[in-house]
C-alpha positions in Angstrom: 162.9 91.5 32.8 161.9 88.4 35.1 165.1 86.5 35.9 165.3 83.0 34.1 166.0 81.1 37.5 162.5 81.9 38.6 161.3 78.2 38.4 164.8 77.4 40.4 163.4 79.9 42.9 160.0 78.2 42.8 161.5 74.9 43.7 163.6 76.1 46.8 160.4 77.6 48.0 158.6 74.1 48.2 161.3 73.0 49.8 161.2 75.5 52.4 159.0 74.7 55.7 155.8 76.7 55.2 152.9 77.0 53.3 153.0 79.5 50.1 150.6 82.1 49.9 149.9 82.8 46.1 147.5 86.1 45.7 146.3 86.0 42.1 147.2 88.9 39.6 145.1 89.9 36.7 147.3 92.6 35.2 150.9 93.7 35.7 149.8 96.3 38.2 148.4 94.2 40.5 151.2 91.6 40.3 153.4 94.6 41.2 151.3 95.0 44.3 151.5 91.5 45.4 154.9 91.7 44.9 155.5 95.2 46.9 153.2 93.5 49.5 156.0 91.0 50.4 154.4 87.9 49.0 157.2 85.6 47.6 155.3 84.5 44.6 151.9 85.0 42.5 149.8 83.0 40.5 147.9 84.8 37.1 144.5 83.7 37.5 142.3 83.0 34.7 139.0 83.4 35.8 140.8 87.5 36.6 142.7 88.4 34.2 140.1 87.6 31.3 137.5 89.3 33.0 139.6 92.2 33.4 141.2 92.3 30.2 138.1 91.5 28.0 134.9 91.2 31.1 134.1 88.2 29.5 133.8 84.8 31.5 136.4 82.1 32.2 134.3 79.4 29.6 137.1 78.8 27.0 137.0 82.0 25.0 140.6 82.8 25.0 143.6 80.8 23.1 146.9 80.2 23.9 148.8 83.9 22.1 146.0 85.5 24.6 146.9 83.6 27.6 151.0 84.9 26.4 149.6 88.3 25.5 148.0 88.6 29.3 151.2 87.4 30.8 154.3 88.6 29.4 153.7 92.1 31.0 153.3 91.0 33.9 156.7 88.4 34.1 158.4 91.4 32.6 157.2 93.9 35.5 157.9 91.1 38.5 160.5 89.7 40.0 158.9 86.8 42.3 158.1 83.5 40.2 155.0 83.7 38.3 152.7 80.7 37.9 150.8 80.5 34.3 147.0 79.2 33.9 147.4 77.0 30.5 144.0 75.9 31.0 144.3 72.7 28.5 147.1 73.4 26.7 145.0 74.1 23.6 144.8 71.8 21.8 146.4 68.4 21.3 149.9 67.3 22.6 151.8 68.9 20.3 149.8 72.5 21.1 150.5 71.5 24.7 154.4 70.8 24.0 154.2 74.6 21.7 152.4 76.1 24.7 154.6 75.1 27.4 157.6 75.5 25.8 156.6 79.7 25.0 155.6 79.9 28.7 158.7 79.0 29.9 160.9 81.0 27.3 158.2 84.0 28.4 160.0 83.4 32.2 156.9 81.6 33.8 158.1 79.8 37.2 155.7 77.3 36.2 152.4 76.6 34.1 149.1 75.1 35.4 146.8 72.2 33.2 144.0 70.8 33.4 142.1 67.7 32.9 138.4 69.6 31.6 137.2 69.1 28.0 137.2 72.3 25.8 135.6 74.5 26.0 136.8 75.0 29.8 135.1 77.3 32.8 135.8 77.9 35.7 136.4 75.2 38.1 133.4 76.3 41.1 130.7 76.8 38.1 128.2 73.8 37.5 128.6 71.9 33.9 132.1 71.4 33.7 133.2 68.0 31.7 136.6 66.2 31.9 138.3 63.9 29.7 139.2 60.6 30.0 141.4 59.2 32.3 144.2 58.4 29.3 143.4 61.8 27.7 144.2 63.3 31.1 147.4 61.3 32.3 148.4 62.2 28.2 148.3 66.0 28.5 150.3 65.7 31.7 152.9 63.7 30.1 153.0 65.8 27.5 153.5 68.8 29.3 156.0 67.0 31.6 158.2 66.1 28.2 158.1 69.7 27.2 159.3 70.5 30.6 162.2 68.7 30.7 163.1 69.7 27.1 162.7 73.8 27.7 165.5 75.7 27.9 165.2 77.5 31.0 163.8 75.7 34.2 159.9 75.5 34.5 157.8 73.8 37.1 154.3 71.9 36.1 151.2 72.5 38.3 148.7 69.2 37.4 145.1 70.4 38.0 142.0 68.1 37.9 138.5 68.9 37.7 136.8 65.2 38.2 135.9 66.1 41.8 132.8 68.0 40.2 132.3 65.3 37.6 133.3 61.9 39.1 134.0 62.1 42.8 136.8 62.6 45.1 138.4 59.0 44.5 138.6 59.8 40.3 140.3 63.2 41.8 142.8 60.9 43.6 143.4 58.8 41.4 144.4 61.3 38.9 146.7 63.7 40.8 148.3 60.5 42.6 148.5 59.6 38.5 149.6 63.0 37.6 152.6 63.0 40.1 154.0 59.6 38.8 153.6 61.3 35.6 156.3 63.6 36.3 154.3 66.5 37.6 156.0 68.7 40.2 152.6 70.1 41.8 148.9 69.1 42.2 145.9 71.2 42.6 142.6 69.3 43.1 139.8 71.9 42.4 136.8 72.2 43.9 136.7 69.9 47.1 133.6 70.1 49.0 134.1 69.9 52.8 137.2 69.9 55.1 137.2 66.1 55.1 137.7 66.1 51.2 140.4 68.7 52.0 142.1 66.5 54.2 142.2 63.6 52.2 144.3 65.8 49.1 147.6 66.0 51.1 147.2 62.6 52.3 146.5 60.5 49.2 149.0 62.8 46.9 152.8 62.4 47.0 153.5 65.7 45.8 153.4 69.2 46.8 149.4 70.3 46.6 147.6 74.0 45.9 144.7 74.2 47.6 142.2 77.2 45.9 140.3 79.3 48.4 137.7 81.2 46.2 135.4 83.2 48.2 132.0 82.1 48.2 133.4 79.2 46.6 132.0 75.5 47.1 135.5 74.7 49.0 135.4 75.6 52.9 137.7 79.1 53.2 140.3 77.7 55.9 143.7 80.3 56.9 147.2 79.7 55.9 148.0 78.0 59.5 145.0 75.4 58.8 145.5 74.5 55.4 149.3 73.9 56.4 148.7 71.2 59.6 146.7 69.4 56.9 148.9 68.9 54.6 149.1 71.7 51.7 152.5 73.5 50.4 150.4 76.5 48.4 147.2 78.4 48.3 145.8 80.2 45.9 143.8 83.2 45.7 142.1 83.9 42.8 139.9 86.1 43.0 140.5 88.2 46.4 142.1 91.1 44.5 139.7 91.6 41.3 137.0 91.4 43.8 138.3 93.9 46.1 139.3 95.7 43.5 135.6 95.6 41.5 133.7 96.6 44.9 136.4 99.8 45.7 136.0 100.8 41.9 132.2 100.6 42.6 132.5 102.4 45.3 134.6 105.1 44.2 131.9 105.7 41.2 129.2 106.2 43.7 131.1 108.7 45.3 132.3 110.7 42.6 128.3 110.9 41.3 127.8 112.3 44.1 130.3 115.0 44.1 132.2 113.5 46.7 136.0 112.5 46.5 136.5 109.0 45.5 137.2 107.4 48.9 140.3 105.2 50.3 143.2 105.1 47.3 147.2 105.3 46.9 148.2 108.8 46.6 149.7 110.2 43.2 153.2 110.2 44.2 153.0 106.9 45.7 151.4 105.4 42.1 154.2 107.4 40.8 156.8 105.9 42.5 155.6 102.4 41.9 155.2 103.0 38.1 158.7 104.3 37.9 158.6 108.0 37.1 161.6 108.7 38.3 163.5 106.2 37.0 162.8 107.2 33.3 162.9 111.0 34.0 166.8 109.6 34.9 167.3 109.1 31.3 166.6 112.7 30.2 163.0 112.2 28.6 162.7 116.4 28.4 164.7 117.6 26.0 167.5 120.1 26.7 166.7 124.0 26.3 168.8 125.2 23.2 
């Protein structure tokens, strides 16, 4: 089970000099694997984990028991604080406060929302909408409340869209609003150049995310670069489903063809990661008579 002090974890990490590296997880497996890898936290991306839970697109079509249902596995298999994608909070404040508050008693270091109008999609796909300004600032607040009422300690990630939809200087003006809201972190999606990047770290007062989303719209820059500008985290979100997707699609090819299935982790490494031997410990075989 995920320690509750994950969030207090998550907080002495932005404190620490250095830029976070958060590889997304769509599953519990592959948050194991980010975790084995030596990364000190991971983010549960939504665009990932519906697509590999249901292969349907990030446009809205899950609620909030989904969203739980996709990550308490995974905060019950990890032990490095786990961001949440809350998307909206679905609904209205009240869904948010209900929303939050289940995240954090699920052991989520923190939960991320957003400013788009339901239904959401992805943040890089043309179309999106936000709400108003007030609506916006609102779901923040209300998130921020919930926050501070929770039981166990739980950070909030404020995300907004309006670079897409209104410009860089709406995006500003809402995460610079979004931190006096309360809100720990801010994630401005979508920027457009390394300019716009610049700007983020330097307009915001609070720790920022930037996203690096291959074949994105955003500029891919390295840890080191996105650090001397400014940024505390990155995000991944979709390095390891893609990865993942092409070596399955290779593997397929080869084993039509008769061939073995390429690169993979051998079975007594899987087993050793999964655990084997630490139920066979308990006696699952029952004893000869």
């Amino acid at each position: 089970m995920k320690p509750s002090n994950s969030a207090v974890r998550l907080a002495a990490l932005l404190r620490e000099p250095g830029i976070v590296q958060l590889p997304c997880c769509f599953d519990a497996f592959s948050a194991m694997l980010i975790e084995r890898a030596g990364f000190k936290a991971t983010f549960i991306s939504g665009f990932a984990s519906i697509a590999a839970r249901y292969a349907l697109p990030d446009m809205g079509l899950i609620d909030g028991s989904a969203a739980l249902e996709i990550a308490r596995p995974i905060l019950e298999r990890t032990s490095i604080p786990v961001f949440a994608d809350i998307d909206t909070g679905y609904g209205g404040n009240i869904n948010i406060r209900h929303t939050v508050l289940q995240f954090a008693r699920a052991g989520a270091a923190a939960v991320m929302i957003e400013d788009q109008l339901w239904p959401k999609r992805c943040g890089h796909l043309s179309g999106k909408q936000v709400v108003s300004r007030g609506e916006a600032i609102s779901r923040v607040e209300a998130a921020v409340a919930a926050r501070d009422q929770a039981a166990q300690p739980l950070l909030i990630l404020a995300r907004t869209d309006a670079r897409g939809t209104d410009g860089l200087d709406e995006a500003l003006y809402r995460a610079q609003a979004f931190t006096e809201c309360g809100a720990d972190m801010i994630f401005v999606e979508a920027p457009l150049d390394l300019e716009e990047l610049k700007q983020i770290p330097k307009r915001v007062a609070a720790p920022c995310m930037a996203n690096m989303l291959e074949d994105g719209v955003t500029p891919f820059l390295d840890p080191e670069q996105l650090q001397d500008i400014g940024f505390k985290l990155v995000a991944y979100p979709l390095t390891l489903l893609s990865a993942s997707a092409a070596a399955m699609t290779d593997a397929l090819s080869r084993v039509k063809a008769g061939r073995r299935g390429g690169r993979r982790m051998r079975f007594d490494e899987m087993k050793t990661l999964l655990g084997f031997a630490e139920l066979g410990a308990w006696g699952a075989e029952f004893p000869e008579k």
